[in-house]
N, C-alpha and C positions, 0 to 999 in steps of 0.2 A: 455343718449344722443344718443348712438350708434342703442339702440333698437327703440326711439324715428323715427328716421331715416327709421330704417327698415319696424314700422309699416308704417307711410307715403307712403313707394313703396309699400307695399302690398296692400294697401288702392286704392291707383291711378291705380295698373296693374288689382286688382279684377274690379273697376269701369270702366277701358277701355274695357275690354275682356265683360262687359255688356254690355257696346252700342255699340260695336262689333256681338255680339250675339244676338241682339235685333231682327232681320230679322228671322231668324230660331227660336227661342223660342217666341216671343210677346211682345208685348208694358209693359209688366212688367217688361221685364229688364231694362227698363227707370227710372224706378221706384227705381228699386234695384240699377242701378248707381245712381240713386241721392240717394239714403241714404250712398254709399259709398263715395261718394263726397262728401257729410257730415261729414265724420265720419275721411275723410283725412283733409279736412278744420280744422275741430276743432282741428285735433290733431299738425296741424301745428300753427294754433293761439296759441294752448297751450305751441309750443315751441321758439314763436317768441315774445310772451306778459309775462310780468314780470310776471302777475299773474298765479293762478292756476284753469284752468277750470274745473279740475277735483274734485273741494271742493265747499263748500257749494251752494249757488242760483243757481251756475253757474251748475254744476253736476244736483242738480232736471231738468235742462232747456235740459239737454244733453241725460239726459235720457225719457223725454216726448217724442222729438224729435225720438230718436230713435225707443223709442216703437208704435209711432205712425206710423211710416213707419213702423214696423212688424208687425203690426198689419193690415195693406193695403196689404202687401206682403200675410200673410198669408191666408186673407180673401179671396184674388185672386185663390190662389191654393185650399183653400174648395170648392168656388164657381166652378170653371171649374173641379174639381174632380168630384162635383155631376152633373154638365151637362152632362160627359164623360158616367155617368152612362145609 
């Protein structure tokens, strides 16, 4: 429960200090605050619903999610690494 909590703050401080940042780094940190606004969402659904989001349908759904946003994130930084070039 206690660590529960703790990920939650770390989740919402990583996702502000994004769109916070967003002006100095680029429109990708909009990006990268919504996957952590995701990723604090979910983990607060996980502690406010009976169920376990972390187990079966629910986990494959959690993890598309996630991978699809690193996968936008990452594509971003190939792409502007090879323009830098």
């Amino acid at each position: 429960m206690f660590l529960e909590i703790i990920y939650l703050a770390v989740w919402a401080v990583i996702a502000g200090y994004c769109i916070y940042s967003a002006r100095k780094i680029g429109a990708i940190s909009y990006v990268a605050a919504g996957f952590f606004v995701f990723m604090f969402v979910w983990r607060l659904m996980n502690l406010i619903l009976p169920i376990n989001l972390f187990a079966g349908v629910y986990n494959i759904i959690f993890r598309v999610v996630a991978g699809v946003f690193l996968v936008v994130i990452l594509g971003y930084i190939i792409i502007n690494r090879k323009k830098s070039k």
